[in-house]
C-alpha beads as a LAMMPS data file, in Angstrom:
LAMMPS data file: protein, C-alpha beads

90 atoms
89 bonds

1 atom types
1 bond types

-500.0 500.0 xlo xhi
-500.0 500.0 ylo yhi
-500.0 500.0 zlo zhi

Masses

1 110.0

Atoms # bond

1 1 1 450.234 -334.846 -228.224
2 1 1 453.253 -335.272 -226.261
3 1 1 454.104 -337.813 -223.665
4 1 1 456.688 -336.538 -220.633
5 1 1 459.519 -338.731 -219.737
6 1 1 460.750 -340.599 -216.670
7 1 1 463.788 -338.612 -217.291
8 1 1 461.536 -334.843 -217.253
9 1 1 459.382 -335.808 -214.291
10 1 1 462.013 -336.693 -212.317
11 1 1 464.035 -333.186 -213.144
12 1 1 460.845 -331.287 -212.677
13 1 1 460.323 -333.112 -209.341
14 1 1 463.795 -332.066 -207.964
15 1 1 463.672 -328.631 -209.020
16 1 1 460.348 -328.314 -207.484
17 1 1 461.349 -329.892 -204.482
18 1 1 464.265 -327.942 -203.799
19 1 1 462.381 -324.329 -204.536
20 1 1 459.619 -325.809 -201.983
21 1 1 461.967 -327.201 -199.340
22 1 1 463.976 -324.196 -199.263
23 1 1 460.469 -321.715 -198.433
24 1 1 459.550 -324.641 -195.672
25 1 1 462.805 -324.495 -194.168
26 1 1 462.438 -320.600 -194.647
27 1 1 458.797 -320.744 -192.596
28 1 1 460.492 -323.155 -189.748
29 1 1 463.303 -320.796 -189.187
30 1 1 461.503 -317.431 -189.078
31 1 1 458.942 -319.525 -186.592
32 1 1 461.446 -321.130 -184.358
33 1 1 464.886 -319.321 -184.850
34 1 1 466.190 -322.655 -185.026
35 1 1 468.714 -322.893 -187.900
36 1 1 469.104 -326.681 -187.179
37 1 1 465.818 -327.237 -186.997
38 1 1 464.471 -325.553 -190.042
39 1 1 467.124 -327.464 -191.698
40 1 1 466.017 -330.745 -190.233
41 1 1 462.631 -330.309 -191.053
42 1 1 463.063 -328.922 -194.889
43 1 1 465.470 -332.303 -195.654
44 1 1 462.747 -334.638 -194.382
45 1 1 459.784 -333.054 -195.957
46 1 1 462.042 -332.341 -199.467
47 1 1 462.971 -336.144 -199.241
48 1 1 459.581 -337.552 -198.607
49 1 1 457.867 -335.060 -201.544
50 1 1 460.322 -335.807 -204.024
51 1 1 459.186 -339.777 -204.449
52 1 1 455.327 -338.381 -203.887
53 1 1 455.362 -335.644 -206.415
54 1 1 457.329 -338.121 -209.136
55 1 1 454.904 -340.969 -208.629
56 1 1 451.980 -338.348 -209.060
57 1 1 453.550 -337.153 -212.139
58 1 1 453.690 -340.684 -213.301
59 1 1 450.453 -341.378 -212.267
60 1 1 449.006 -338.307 -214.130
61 1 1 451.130 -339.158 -217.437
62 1 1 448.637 -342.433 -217.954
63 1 1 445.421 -340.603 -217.165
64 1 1 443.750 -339.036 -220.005
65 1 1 441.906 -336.232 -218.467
66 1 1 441.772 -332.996 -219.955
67 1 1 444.030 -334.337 -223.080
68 1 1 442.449 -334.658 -226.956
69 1 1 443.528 -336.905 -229.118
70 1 1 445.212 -336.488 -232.143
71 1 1 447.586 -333.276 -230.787
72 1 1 444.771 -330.817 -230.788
73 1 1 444.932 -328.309 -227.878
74 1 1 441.965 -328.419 -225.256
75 1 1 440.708 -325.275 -226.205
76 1 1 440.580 -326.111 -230.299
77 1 1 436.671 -326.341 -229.927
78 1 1 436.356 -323.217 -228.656
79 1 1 438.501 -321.244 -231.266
80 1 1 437.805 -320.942 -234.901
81 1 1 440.086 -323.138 -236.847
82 1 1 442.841 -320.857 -238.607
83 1 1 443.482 -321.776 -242.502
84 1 1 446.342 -323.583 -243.732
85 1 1 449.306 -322.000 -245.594
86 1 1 447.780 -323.678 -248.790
87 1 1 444.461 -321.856 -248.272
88 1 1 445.648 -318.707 -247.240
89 1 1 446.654 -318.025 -251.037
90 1 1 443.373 -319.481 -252.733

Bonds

1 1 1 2
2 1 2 3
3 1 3 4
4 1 4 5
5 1 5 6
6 1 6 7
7 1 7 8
8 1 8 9
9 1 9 10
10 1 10 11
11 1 11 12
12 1 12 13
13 1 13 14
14 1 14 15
15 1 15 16
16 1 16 17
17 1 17 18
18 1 18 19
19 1 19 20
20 1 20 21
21 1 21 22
22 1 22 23
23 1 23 24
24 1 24 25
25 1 25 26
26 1 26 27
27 1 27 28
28 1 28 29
29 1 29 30
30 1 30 31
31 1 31 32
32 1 32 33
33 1 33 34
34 1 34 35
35 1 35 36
36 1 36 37
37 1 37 38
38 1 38 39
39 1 39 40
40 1 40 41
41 1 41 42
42 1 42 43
43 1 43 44
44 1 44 45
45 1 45 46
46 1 46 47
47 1 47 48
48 1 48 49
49 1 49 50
50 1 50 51
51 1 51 52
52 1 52 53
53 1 53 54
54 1 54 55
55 1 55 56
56 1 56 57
57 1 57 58
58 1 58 59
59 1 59 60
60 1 60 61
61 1 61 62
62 1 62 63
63 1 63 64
64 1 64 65
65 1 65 66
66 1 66 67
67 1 67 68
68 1 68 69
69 1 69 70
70 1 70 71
71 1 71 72
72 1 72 73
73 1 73 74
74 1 74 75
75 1 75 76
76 1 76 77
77 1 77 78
78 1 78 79
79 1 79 80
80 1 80 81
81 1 81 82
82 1 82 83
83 1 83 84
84 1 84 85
85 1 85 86
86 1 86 87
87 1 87 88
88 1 88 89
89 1 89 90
């Protein structure tokens, strides 16, 4: 099992942020025709999500739901265990 970084939640915050800011400020222009506006509004709520989404991310990385220990993937109970490479030729 993996742990994510500061380092990748914080890059997968921004680039989130800035897809998502750019359809807001999309919605807010084609509502208002208000290039300033839409602009306005996307740069507050891209701001404000950015420090949310990171600190959920961080939040999430200490909580153990839905993870297994040991590296197995969540859905190894459910699927027949494959052989190894050493068994495969016994």
């Amino acid at each position: 099992m993996f742990e994510e970084s500061v380092k990748r939640s914080a890059f997968k915050a921004i680039s989130w942020r800035v897809l998502a800011t750019l359809t807001t400020a999309l919605v807010v222009y084609f509502i208002t025709g208000s290039t300033e506006f839409a602009v306005t509004i996307g740069l507050i709520e891209g701001i404000a999500k950015i420090g949310l989404y990171y600190f959920h991310e961080r939040l999430w990385n200490r909580l153990d739901v839905g993870r297994r220990p040991g590296g197995h993937p969540a859905d190894a109970a459910t699927e027949p265990a494959l052989p190894s490479p050493s068994q495969e030729h016994e």
